[in-house]
TIVO-482214 format. One record per residue: residue number from 1; x, y, z of N, C-alpha, C, CB in turn. Coordinates in Angstrom, 3 decimals. Glycine has a CB too. Example, Ala and Ser with C-alpha at 12.3 -4.5 7.8 and 13.67 -1.06 7.14 Angstrom:
residues 2
<1,<13.190,-5.690,7.800>,<12.300,-4.500,7.800>,<13.200,-3.300,7.800>,<11.308,-4.473,9.046>>
<2,<12.850,-2.250,7.080>,<13.670,-1.060,7.140>,<12.900,0.030,7.870>,<14.084,-0.598,5.725>>
***
This chain:
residues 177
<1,<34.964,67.811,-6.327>,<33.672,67.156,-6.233>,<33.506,66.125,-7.355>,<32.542,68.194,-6.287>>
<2,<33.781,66.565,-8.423>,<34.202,65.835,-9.460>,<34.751,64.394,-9.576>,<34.965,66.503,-9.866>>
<3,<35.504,64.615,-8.782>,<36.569,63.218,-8.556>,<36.393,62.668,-7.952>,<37.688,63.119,-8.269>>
<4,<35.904,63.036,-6.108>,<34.905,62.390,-5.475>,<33.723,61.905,-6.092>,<34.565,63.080,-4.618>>
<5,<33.014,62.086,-7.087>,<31.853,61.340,-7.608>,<32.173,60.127,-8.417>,<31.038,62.217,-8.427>>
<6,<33.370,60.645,-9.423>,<34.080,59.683,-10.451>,<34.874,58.590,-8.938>,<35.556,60.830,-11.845>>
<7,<35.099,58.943,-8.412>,<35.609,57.756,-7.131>,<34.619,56.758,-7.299>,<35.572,58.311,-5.333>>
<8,<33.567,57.792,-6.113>,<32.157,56.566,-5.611>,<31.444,55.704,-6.885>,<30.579,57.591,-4.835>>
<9,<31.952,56.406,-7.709>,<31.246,55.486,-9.158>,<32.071,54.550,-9.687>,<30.906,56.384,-10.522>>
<10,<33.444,54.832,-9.383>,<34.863,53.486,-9.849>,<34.291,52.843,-8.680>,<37.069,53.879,-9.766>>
<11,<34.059,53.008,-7.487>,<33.999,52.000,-6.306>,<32.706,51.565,-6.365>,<34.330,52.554,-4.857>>
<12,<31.352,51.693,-6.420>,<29.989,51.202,-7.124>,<30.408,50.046,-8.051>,<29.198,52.458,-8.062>>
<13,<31.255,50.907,-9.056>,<30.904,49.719,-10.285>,<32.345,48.750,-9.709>,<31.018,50.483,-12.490>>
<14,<32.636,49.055,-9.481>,<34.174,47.969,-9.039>,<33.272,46.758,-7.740>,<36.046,49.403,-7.835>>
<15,<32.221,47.090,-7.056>,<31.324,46.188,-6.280>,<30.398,46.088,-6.645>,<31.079,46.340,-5.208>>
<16,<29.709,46.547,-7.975>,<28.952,45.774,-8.514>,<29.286,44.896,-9.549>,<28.151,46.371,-8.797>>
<17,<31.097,44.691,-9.582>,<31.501,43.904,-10.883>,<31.727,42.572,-9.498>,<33.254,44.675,-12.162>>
<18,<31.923,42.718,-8.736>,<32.325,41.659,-7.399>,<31.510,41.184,-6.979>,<32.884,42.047,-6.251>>
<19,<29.599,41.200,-7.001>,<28.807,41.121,-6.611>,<28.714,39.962,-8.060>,<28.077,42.392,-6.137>>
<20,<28.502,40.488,-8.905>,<27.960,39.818,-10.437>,<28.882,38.493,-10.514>,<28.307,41.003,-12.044>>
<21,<30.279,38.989,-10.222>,<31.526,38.079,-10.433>,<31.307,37.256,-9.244>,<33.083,38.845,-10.482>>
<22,<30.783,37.162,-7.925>,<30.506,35.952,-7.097>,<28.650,35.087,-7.026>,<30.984,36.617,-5.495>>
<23,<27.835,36.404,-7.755>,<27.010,34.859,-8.665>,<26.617,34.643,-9.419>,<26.191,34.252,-8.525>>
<24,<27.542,35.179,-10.047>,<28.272,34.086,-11.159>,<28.718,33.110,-11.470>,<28.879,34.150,-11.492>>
<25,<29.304,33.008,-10.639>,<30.585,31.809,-9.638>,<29.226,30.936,-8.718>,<32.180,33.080,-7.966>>
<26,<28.506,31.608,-8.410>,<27.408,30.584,-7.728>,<26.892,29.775,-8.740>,<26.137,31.292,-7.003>>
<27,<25.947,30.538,-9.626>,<25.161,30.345,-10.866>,<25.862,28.835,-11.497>,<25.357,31.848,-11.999>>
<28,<26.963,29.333,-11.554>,<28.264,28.065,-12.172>,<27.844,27.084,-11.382>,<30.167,28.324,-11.898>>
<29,<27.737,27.262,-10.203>,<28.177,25.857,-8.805>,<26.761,24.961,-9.252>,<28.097,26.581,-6.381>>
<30,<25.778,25.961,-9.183>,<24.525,25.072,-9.310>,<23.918,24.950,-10.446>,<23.562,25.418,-8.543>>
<31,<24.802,25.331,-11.807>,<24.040,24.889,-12.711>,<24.762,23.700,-13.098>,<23.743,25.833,-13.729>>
<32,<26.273,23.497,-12.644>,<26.683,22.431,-12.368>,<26.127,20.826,-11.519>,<27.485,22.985,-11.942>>
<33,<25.723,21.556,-10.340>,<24.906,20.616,-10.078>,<23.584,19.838,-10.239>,<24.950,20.782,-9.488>>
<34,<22.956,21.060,-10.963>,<21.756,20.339,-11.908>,<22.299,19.583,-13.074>,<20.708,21.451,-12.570>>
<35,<23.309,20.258,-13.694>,<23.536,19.190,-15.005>,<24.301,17.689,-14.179>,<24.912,20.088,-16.474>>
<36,<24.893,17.291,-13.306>,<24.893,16.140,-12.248>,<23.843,15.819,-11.903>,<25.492,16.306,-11.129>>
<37,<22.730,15.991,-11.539>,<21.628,15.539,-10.913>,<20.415,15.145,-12.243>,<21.164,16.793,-9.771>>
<38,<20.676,15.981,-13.652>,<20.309,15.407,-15.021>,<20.548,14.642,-15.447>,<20.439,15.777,-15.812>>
<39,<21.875,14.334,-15.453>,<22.417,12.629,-15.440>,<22.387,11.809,-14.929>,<23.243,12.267,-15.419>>
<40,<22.059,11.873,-13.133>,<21.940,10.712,-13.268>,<20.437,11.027,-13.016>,<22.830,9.747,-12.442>>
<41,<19.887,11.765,-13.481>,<17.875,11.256,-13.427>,<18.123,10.428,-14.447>,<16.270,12.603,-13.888>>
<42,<18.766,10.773,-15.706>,<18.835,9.729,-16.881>,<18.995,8.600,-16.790>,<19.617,9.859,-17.649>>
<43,<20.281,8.705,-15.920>,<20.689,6.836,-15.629>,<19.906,6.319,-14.915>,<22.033,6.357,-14.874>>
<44,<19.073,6.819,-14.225>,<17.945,6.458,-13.104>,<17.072,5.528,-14.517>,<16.872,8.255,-12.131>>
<45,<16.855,6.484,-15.459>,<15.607,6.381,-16.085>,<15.475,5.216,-17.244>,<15.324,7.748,-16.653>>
<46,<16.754,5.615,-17.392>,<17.416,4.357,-18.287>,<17.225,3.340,-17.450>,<19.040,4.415,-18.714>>
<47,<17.964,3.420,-16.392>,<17.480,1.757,-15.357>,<16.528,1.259,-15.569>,<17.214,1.716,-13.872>>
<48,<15.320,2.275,-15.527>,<14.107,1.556,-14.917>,<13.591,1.354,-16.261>,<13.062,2.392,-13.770>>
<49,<13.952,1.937,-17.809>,<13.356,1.683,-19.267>,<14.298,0.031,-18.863>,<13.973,3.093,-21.027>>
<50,<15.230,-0.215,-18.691>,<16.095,-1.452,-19.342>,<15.008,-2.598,-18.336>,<18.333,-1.439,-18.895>>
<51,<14.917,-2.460,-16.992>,<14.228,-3.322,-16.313>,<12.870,-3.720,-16.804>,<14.166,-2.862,-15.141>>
<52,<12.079,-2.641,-16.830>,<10.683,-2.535,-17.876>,<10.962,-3.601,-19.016>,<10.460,-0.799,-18.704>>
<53,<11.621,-3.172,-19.928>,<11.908,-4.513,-20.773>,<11.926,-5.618,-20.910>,<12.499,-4.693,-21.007>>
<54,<13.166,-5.789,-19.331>,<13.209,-7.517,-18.809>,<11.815,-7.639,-18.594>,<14.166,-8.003,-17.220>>
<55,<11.255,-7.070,-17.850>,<9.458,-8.096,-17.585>,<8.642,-7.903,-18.381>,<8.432,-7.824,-16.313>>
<56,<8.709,-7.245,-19.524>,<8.503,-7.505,-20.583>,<8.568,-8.867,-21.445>,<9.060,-6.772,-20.891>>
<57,<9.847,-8.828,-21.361>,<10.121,-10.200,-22.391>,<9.938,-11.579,-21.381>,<12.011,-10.181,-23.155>>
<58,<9.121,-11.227,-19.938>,<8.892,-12.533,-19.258>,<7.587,-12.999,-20.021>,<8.700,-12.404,-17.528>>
<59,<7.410,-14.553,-19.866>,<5.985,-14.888,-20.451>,<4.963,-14.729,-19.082>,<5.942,-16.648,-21.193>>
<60,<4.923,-14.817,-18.224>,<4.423,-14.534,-17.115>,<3.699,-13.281,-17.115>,<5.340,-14.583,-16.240>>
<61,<2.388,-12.900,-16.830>,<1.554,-11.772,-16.544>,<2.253,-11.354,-15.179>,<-0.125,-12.138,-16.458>>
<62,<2.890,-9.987,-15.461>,<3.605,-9.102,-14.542>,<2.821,-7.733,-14.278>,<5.031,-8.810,-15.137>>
<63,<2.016,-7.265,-12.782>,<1.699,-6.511,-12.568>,<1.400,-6.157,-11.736>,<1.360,-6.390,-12.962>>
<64,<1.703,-4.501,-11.066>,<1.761,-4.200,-10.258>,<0.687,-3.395,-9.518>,<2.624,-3.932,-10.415>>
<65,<-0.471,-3.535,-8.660>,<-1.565,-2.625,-8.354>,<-0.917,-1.878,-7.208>,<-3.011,-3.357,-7.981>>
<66,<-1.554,-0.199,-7.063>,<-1.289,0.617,-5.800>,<-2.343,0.140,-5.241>,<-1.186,2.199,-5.813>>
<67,<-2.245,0.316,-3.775>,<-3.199,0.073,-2.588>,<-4.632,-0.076,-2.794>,<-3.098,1.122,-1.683>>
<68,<-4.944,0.690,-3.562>,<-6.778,0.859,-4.054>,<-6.970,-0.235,-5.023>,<-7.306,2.528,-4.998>>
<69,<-5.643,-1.209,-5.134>,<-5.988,-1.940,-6.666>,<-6.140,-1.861,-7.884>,<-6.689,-2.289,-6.797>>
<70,<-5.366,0.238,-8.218>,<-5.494,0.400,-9.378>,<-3.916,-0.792,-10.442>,<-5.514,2.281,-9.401>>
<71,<-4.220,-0.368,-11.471>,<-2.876,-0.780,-12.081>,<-2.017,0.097,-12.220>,<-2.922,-1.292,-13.244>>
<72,<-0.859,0.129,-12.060>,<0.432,0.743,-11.939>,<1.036,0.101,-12.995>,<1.171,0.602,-10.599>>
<73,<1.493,-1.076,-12.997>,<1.810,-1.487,-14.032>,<1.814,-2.666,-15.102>,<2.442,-1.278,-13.824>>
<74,<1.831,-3.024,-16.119>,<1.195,-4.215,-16.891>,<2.178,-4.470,-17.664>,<-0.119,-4.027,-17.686>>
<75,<2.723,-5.882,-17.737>,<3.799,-6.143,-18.698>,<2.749,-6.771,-20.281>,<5.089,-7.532,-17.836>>
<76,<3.812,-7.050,-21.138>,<3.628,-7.383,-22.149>,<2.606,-9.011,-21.732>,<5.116,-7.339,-22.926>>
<77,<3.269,-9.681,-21.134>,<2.644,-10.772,-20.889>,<1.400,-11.043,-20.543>,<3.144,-11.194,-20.245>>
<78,<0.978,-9.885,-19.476>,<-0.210,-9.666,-18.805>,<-1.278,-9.051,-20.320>,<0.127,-8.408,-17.316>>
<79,<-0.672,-8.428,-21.077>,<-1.289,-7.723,-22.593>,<-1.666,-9.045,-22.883>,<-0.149,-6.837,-23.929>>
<80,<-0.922,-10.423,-23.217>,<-1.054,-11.720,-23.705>,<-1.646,-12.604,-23.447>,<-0.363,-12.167,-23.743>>
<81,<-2.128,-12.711,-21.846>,<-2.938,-13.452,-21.158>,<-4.412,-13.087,-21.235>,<-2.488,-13.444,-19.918>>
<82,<-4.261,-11.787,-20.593>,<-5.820,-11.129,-20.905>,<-6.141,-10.537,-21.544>,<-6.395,-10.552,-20.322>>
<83,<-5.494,-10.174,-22.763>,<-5.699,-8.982,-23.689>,<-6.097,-8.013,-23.669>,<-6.137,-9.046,-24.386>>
<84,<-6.118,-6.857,-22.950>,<-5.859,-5.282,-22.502>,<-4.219,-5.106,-23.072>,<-6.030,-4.996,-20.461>>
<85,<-4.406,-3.564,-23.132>,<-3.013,-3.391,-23.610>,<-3.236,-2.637,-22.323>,<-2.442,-2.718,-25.211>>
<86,<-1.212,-1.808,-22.152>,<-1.009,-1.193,-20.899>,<-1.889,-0.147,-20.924>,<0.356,-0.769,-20.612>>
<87,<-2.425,0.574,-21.908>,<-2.996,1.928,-21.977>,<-4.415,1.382,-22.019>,<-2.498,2.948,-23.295>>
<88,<-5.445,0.555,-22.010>,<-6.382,0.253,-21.884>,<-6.379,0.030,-20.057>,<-6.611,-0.797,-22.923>>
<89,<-5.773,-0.422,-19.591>,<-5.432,-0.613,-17.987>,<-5.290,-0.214,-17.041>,<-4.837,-0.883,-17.683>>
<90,<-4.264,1.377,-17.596>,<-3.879,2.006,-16.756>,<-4.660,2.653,-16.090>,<-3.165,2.544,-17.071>>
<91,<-4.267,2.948,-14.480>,<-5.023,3.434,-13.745>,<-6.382,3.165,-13.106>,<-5.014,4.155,-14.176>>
<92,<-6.691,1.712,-14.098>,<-7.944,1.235,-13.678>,<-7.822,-0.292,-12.800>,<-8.852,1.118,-15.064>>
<93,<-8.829,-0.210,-12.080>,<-9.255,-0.922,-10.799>,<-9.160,-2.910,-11.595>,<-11.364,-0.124,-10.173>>
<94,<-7.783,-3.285,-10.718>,<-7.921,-4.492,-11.272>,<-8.965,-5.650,-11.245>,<-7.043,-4.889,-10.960>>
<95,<-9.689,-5.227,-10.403>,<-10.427,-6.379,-9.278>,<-11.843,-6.294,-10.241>,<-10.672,-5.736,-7.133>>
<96,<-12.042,-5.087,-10.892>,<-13.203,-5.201,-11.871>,<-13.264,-5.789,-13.086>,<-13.574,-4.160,-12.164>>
<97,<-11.396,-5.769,-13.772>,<-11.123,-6.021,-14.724>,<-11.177,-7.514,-15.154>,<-10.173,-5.455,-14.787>>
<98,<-10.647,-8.503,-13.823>,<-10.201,-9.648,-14.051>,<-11.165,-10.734,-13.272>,<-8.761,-9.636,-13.676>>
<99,<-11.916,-10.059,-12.271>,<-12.825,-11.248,-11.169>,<-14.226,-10.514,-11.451>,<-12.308,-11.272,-9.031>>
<100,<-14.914,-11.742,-11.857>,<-16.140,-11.703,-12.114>,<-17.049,-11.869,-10.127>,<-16.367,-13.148,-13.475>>
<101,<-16.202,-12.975,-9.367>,<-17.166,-12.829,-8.289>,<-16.174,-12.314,-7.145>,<-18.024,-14.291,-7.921>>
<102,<-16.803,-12.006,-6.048>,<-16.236,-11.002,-5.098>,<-15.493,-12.323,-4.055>,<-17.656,-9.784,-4.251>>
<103,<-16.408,-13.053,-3.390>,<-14.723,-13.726,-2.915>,<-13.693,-14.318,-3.737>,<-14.810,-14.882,-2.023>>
<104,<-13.289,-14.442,-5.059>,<-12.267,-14.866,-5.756>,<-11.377,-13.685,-5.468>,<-12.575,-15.211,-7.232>>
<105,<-12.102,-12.516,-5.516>,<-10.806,-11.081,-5.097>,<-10.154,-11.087,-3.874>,<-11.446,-9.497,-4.971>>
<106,<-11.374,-11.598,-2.981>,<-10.898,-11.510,-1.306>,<-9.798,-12.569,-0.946>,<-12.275,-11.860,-0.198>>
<107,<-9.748,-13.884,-1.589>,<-8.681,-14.651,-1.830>,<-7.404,-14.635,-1.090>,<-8.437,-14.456,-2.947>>
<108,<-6.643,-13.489,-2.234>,<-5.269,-12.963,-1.728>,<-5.131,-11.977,-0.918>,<-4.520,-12.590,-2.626>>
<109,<-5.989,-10.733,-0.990>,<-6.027,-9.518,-0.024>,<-5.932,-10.229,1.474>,<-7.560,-8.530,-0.233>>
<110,<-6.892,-11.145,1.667>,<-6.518,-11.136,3.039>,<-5.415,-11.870,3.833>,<-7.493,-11.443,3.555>>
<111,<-5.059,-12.408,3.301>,<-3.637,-13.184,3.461>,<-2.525,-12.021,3.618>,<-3.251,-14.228,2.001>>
<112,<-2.137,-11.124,1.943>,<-1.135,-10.229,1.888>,<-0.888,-9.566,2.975>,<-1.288,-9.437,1.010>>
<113,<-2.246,-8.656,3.610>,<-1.681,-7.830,4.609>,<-1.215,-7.956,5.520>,<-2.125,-7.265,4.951>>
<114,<-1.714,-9.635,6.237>,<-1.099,-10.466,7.134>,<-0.007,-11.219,7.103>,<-1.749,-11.112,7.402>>
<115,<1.093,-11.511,5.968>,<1.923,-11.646,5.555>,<2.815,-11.137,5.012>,<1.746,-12.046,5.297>>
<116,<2.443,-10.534,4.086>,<3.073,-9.781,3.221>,<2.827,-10.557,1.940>,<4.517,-9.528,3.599>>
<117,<2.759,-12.199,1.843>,<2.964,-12.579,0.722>,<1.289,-13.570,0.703>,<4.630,-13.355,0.585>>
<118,<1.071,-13.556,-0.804>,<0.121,-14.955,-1.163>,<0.512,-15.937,-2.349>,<-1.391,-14.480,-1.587>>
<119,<0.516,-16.953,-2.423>,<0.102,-17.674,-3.703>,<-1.106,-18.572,-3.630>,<1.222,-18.516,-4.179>>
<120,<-1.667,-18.905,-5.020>,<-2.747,-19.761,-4.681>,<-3.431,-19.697,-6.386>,<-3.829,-19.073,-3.185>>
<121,<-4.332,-20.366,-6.709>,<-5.022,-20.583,-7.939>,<-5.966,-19.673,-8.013>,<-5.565,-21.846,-8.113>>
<122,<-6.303,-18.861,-8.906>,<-7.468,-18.333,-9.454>,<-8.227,-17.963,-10.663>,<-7.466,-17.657,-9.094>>
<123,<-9.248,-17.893,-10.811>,<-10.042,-17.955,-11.787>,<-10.160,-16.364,-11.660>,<-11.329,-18.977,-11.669>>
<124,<-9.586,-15.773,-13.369>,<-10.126,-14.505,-13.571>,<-10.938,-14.772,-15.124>,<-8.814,-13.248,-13.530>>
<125,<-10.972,-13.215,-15.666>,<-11.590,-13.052,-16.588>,<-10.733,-12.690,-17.862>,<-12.478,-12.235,-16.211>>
<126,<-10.978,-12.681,-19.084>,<-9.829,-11.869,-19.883>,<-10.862,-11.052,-20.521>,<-8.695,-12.757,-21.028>>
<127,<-10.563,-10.244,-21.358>,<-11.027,-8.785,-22.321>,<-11.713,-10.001,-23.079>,<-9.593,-7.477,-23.369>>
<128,<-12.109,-10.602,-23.676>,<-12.713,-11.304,-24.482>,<-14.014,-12.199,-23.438>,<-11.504,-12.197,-25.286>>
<129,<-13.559,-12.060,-22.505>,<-14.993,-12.565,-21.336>,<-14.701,-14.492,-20.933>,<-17.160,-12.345,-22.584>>
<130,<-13.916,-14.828,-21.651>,<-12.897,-15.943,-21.800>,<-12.455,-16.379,-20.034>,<-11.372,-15.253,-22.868>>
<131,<-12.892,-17.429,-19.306>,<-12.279,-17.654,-18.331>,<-10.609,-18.270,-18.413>,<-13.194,-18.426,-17.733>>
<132,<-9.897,-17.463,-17.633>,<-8.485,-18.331,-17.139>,<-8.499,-18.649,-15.921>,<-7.151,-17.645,-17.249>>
<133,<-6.881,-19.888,-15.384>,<-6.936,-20.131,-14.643>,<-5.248,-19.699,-14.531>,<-7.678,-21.234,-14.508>>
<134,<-4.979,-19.345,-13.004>,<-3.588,-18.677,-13.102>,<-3.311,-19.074,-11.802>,<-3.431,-17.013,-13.431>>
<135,<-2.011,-19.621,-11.573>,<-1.384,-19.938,-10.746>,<-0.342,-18.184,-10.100>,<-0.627,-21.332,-11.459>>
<136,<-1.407,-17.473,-9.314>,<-1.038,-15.983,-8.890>,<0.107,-16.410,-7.568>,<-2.701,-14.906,-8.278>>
<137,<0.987,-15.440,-7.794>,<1.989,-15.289,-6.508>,<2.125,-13.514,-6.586>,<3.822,-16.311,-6.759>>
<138,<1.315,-13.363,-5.190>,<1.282,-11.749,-4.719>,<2.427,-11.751,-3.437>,<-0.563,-11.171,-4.069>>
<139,<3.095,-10.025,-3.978>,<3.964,-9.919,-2.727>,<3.502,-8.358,-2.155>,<5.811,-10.076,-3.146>>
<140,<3.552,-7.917,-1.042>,<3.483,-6.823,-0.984>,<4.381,-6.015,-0.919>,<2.944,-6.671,-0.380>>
<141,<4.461,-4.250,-1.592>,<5.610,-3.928,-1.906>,<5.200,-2.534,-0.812>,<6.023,-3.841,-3.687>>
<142,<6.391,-2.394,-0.262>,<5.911,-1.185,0.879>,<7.028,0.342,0.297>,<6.459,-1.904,3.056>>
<143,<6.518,1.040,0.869>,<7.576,2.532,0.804>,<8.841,2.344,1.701>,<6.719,4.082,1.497>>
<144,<9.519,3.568,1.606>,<10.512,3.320,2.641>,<10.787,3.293,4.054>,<11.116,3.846,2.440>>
<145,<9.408,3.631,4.399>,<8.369,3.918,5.696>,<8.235,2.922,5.898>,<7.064,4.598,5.697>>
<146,<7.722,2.148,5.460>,<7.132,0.236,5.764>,<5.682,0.548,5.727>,<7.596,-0.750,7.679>>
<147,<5.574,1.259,5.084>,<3.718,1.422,4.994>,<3.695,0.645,3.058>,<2.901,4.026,5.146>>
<148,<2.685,-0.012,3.463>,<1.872,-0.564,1.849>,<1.781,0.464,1.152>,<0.270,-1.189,1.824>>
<149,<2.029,0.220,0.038>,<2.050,1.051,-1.106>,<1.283,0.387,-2.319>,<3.508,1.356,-1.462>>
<150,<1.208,-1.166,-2.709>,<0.890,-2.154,-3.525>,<1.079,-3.414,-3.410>,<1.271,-1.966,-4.395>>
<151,<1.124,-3.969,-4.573>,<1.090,-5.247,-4.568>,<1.692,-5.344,-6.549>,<-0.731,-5.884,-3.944>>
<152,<3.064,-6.143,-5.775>,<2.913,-6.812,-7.352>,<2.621,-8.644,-7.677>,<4.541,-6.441,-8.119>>
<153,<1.929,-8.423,-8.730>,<1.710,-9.685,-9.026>,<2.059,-10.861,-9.946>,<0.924,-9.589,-9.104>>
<154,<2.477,-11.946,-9.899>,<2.751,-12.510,-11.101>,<2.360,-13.661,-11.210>,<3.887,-12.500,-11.412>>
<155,<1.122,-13.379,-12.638>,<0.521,-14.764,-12.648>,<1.171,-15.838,-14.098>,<-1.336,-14.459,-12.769>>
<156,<0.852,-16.946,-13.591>,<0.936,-18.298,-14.678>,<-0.147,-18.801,-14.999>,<1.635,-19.496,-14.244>>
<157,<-0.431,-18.905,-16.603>,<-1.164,-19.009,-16.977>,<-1.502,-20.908,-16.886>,<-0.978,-18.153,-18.029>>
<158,<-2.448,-21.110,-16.038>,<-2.060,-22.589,-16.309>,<-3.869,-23.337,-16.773>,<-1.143,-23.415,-14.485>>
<159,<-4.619,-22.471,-17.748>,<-5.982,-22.717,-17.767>,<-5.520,-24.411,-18.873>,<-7.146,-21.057,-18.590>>
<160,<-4.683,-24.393,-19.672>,<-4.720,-25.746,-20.551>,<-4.186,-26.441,-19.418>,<-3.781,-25.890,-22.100>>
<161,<-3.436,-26.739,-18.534>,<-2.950,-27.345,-17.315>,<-4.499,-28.093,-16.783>,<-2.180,-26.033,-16.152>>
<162,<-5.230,-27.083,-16.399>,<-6.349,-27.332,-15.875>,<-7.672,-28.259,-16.715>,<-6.674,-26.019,-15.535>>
<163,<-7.579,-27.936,-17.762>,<-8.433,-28.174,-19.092>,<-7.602,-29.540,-19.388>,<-8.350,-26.781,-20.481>>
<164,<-6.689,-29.966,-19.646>,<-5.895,-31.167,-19.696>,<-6.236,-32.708,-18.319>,<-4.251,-30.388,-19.517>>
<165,<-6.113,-31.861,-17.411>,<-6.528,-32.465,-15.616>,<-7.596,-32.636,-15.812>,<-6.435,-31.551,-14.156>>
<166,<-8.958,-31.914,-16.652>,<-10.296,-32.447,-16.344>,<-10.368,-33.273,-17.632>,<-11.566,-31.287,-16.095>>
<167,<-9.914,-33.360,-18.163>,<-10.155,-34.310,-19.579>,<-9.685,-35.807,-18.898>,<-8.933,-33.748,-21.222>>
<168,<-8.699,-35.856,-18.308>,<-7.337,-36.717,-17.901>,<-8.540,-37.420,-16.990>,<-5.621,-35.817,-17.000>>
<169,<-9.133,-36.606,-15.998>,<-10.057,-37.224,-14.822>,<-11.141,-37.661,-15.424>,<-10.512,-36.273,-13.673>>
<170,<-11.860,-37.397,-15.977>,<-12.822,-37.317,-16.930>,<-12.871,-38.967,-18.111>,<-12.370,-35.745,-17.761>>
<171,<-11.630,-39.011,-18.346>,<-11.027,-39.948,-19.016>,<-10.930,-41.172,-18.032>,<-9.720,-39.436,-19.552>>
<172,<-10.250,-41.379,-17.160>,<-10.038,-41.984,-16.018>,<-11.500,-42.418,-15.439>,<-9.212,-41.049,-15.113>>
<173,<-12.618,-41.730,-15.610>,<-13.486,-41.697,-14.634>,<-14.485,-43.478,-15.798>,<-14.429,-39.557,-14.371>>
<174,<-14.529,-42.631,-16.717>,<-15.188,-43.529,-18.085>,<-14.345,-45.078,-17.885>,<-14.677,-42.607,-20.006>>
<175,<-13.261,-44.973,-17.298>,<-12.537,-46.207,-17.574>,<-12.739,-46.812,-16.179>,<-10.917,-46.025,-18.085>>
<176,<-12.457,-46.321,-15.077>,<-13.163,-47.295,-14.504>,<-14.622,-47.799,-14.521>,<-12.952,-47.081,-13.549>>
<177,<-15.467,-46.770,-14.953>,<-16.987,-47.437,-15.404>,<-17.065,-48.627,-16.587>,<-17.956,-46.145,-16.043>>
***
């Protein structure tokens, strides 16, 4: 009886060392594959820090609103034009931030959805209450669905452009009088 017990207990632990020893061998497979799928989230992440940068160092106000018009994202430039920083911005409703009257907003919206794309001149506002004038080019950016997701935008600052043109006309106007 003895030996029969000392058996079933060599054969127990001999399949519970075969049980442990295959996941184990699993455990391995997929902690393997998380440390693969950690790397490349990194390289993912790294991508998108190195790109961030590039529109960064554009002089161009670079930014991107989700569907509701919040901000998603604000480059350095856009910090330069209107003076908000990204963390003053985030998440908040562009259309309050930058347009003082309501059809200057309606502008591009209604074009984008019917296109996909707008450009055209507009008059916003900056953090200092300061009017600009910006030569905006909106594209719309969709999911992988083809459903809207946002809009990114990139404006040129062209208010001395404009301020130069009315002096210039202005000037012109005196001379033929």
């Amino acid at each position: 009886q003895r030996r029969e017990v000392e058996e079933r207990l060599r054969k127990a632990h001999d399949d519970l060392e075969l049980r442990v020893q295959k996941r184990t061998a699993m455990l391995n497979n997929v902690n393997t594959a998380l440390q693969t799928q950690i790397i490349e989230l990194q390289r993912a992440e790294e991508k998108i820090r190195e790109q961030a940068e590039l529109l960064n160092k554009a002089q161009d106000a670079i930014l991107v609103l989700d569907i509701h018009h919040r901000v998603v994202f604000w480059n350095k430039g856009a910090e330069r034009l209107y003076g908000w920083t990204t963390e003053e911005v985030a998440g908040k409703n562009a259309d309050e931030l930058l347009f003082k009257d309501v059809p200057s907003r309606l502008k591009g919206y209604e074009a984008i959805f019917q296109t996909g794309a707008w450009t055209g001149e507009l008059e916003q506002i900056r953090k200092t209450g300061q009017s600009a004038t910006v030569e905006s080019r909106w594209t719309l950016v969709n999911d992988e669905k083809g459903t809207p997701k946002g809009i990114l935008i990139i404006n040129t600052d062209i208010t001395e452009k404009k301020n130069y043109e009315l002096r210039l006309l202005r000037s012109q106007r005196m001379e033929s009088i």
